[in-house]
N, C-alpha and C positions, 0 to 999 in steps of 0.2 A: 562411487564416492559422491556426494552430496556438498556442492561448494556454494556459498552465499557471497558474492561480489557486485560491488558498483553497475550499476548497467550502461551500457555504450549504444553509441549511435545505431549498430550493427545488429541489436536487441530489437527495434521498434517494433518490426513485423510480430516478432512471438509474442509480444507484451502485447498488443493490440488483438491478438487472440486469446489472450488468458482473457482481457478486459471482455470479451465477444463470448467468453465458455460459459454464460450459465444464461437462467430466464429472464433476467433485469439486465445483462448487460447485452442480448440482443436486441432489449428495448432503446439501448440508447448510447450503443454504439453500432460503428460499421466497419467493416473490412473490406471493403469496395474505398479503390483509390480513388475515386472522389475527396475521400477526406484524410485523403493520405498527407498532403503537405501542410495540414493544419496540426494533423497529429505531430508531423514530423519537426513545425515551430516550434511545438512546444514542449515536448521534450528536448529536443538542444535546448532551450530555456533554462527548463529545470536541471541539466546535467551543469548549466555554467556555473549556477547560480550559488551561493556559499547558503544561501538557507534553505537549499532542498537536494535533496538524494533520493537517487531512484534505485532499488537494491534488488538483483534476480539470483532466484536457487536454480540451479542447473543439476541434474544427474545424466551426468554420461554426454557432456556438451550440447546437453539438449533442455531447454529454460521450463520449468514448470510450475513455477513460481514469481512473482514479484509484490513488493511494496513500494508506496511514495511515502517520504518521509519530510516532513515542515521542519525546520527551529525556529521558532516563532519568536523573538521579542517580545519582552511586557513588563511593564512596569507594577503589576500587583505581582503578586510569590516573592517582593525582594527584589525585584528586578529582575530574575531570573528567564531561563528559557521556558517555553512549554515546547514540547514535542507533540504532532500530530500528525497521526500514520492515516492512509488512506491508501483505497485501491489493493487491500490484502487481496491476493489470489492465489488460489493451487487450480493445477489444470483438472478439468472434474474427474482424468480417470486417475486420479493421485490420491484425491480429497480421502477422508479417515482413516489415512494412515501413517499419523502424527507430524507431516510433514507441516501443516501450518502452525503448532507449538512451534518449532524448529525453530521456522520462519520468524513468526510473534517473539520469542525468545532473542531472534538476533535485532529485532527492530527497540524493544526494550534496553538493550545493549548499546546499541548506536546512538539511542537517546540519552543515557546516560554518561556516556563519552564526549555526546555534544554538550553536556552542561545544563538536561533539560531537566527542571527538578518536577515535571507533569509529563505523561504521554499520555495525549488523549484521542479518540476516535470515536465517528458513529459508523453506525450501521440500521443498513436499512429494516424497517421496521417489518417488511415481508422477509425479511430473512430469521423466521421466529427460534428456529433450532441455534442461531450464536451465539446468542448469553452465556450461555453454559459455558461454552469456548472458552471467550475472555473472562469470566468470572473463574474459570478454572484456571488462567494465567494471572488472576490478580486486578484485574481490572474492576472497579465497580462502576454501576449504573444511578450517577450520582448527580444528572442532568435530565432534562428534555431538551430534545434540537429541534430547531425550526429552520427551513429552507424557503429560501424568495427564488424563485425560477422566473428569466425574463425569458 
């Protein structure tokens, strides 16, 4: 059974391993407690917070999956929300086997429950196989993003 719920404090350790399972996130993240109480800020942060949720798929009580999810405020669309998802992961022995449509499917859902009349996201430009992905979930590629790293 394939369940998609809120994530809890008790989550952090597996989310911090989806975030660590592929080539870019052992660039630039760790699993070495060193930066455990930082991770561990801020996610209680984002679980308090009324404009962010953090959302994991679990099969069989075991997380193999999660998303962050914004509602972002803005005064252009009408005033309306935007939604922006970040941090989509499937654990890599999960990956092509439609578990992140699933996934993607419920974050489009939650956005639209919060009010968000956009969900938006990037993706990293070395990850050249996901367009497809989200163009096959309806998304288009109707931007360039730019990032400032301090």
């Amino acid at each position: 059974i394939i369940l998609i719920r809120k994530a809890k404090i008790a989550d952090l350790d597996q989310v911090i391993h989806l975030l660590y399972d592929d080539g870019l996130g052992r660039d630039r993240e760790s699993i070495s407690n060193k930066y455990k109480q930082k991770y561990l800020s801020v996610f209680s942060e984002l679980l308090e917070s009324k404009y962010f949720d953090i959302f994991v798929m679990e099969i069989n009580n075991e997380i193999i999956g999660f998303y962050q999810i914004m509602y972002l405020p803005h005064i252009s669309f009408k005033g309306s929300k935007r939604g922006q998802v970040e941090s989509v992961r499937i654990r890599s022995d999960s990956r092509r086997s439609g578990l992140g449509t699933k996934l993607m499917k419920h974050a489009i859902e939650v956005a639209g429950d919060n009010g968000c009349s956009i969900l938006q996201l990037t993706s990293n430009k070395k990850r050249k196989e996901i367009g497809k992905f989200y163009k096959n979930l309806g998304f288009s590629p109707t931007h360039d993003g730019y990032k400032f790293y301090f």
